[in-house]
N, C-alpha and C positions, 0 to 999 in steps of 0.2 A: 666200458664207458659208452655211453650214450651219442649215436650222433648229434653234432650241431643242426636245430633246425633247419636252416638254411641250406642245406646239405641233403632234407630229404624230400621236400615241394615246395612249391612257388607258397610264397606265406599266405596268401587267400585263398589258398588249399591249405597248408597245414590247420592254420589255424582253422580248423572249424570250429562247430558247433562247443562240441563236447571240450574243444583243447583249447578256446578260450576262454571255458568257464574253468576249466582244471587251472591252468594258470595265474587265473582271476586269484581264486582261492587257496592258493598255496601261499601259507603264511612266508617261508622262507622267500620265496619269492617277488613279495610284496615289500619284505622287510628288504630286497638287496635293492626296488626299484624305487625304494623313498630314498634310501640313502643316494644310490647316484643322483637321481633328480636334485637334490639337497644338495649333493659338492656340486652340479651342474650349476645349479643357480647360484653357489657361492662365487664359480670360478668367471660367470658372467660379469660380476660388481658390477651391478646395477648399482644407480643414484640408490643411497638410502632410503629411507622413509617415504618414497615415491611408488608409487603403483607403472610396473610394466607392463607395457602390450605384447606378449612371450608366444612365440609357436614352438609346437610340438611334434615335430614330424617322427613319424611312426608312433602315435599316443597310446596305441591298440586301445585298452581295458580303461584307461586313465587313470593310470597308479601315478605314473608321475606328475599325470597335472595336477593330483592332491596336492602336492609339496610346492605347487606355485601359488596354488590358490589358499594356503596355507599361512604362506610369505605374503599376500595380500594381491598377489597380479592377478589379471585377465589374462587368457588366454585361450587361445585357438591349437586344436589338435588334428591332425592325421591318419589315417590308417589306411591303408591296402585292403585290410580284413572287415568284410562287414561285420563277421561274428562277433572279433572284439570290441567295434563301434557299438553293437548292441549288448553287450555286455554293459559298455561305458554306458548309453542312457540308462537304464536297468540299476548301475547303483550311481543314478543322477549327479553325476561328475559336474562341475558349476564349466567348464569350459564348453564354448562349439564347436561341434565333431563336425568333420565331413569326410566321406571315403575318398580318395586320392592316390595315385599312383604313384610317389613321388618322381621313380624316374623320368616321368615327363615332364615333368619340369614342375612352377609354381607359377601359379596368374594370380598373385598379388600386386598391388600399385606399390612404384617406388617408396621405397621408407614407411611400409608398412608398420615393420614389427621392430621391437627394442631392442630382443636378442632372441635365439633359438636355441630350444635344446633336443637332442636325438639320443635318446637310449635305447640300445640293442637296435638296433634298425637299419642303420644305414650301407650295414653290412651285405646287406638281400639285394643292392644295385650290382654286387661284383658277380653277379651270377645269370646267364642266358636261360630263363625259365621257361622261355618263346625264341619260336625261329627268329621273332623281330625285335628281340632284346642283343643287343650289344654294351656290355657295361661301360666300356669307354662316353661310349654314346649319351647313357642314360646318367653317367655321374658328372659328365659336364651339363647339363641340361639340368640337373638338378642344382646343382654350385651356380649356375651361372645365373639362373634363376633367383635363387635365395639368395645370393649377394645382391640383386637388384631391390629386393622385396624390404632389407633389412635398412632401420635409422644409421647415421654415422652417429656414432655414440660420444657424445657432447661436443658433437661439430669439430670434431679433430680428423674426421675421417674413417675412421679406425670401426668394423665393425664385427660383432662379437656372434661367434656360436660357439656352443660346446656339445660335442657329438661321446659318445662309449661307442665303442664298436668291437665286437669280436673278431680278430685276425681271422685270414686263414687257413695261417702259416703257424706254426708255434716261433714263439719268439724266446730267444736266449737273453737272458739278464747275466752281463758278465761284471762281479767286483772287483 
């Protein structure tokens, strides 16, 4: 079995050239990142019939921002990887890309965005790729950040992201 990415370089090394296009195009793997994107945006319950201001953080290719801009929202993506940012303009993805570290956090203005989704990505903060990465460091900086950036979701307070992440640990399901 194949290592976990995340496991073998910093992802704006892995991802090159060639391994964002391979990615891009792997039907299986398009099909497994509409569908998360899809339960992601079910599990946000947005207002109905309403168009959302949606980030993407780790968007790479923008497989998943299809499935928002799909469902009708706008929205803004992220990436680490230029390769896969360039990939995303290249099949002209309707969102704005910009490359971003996330562990540094987010300079968005308060109550920028409606909700946020992370597919496969948020995983790459739990790992020292740099002498001056420290995960504790970079995953409050990131959280604390994006709780700043995000609406209170219909003035209750309450504000929504919905993250996939791969453990990495393996985890027991006990019946």
């Amino acid at each position: 079995m194949a290592s976990r990415p995340e496991h073998q370089a910093p992802p704006e090394l892995f991802y090159s050239e060639s391994e964002a296009r391979k990615y891009t195009q792997n039907s299986r793997m398009m099909q497994i990142q509409m569908q998360m994107a899809e339960r992601a945006l079910e599990l946000l319950a947005l207002p109905e019939g309403q168009t959302s201001y949606i980030l993407d953080v780790g968007c790479g290719s923008g497989l998943s921002g299809e499935a928002l801009s799909e469902a009708g929202h706008i929205w803004v993506g992220m990436d680490i990887s230029a390769h896969m940012l360039s990939v995303a303009k290249e099949r002209e993805v309707s969102g704005d890309l910009f490359l971003w570290d996330m562990g540094d956090g987010l300079g968005f203005r308060a109550g920028t965005f409606d909700g946020v989704i992370s597919i496969s990505a948020l995983q790459w903060l739990c790992n020292a790729d740099k002498k001056t990465h420290q995960p504790a460091k970079r995953l409050y900086h990131f959280f604390s950040s994006l709780y700043a950036c995000m609406v209170s979701v219909w003035g209750g307070g309450g504000k929504e992201i919905v993250c996939c992440i791969w453990l990495p640990l393996p985890l027991h399901v006990h019946t």
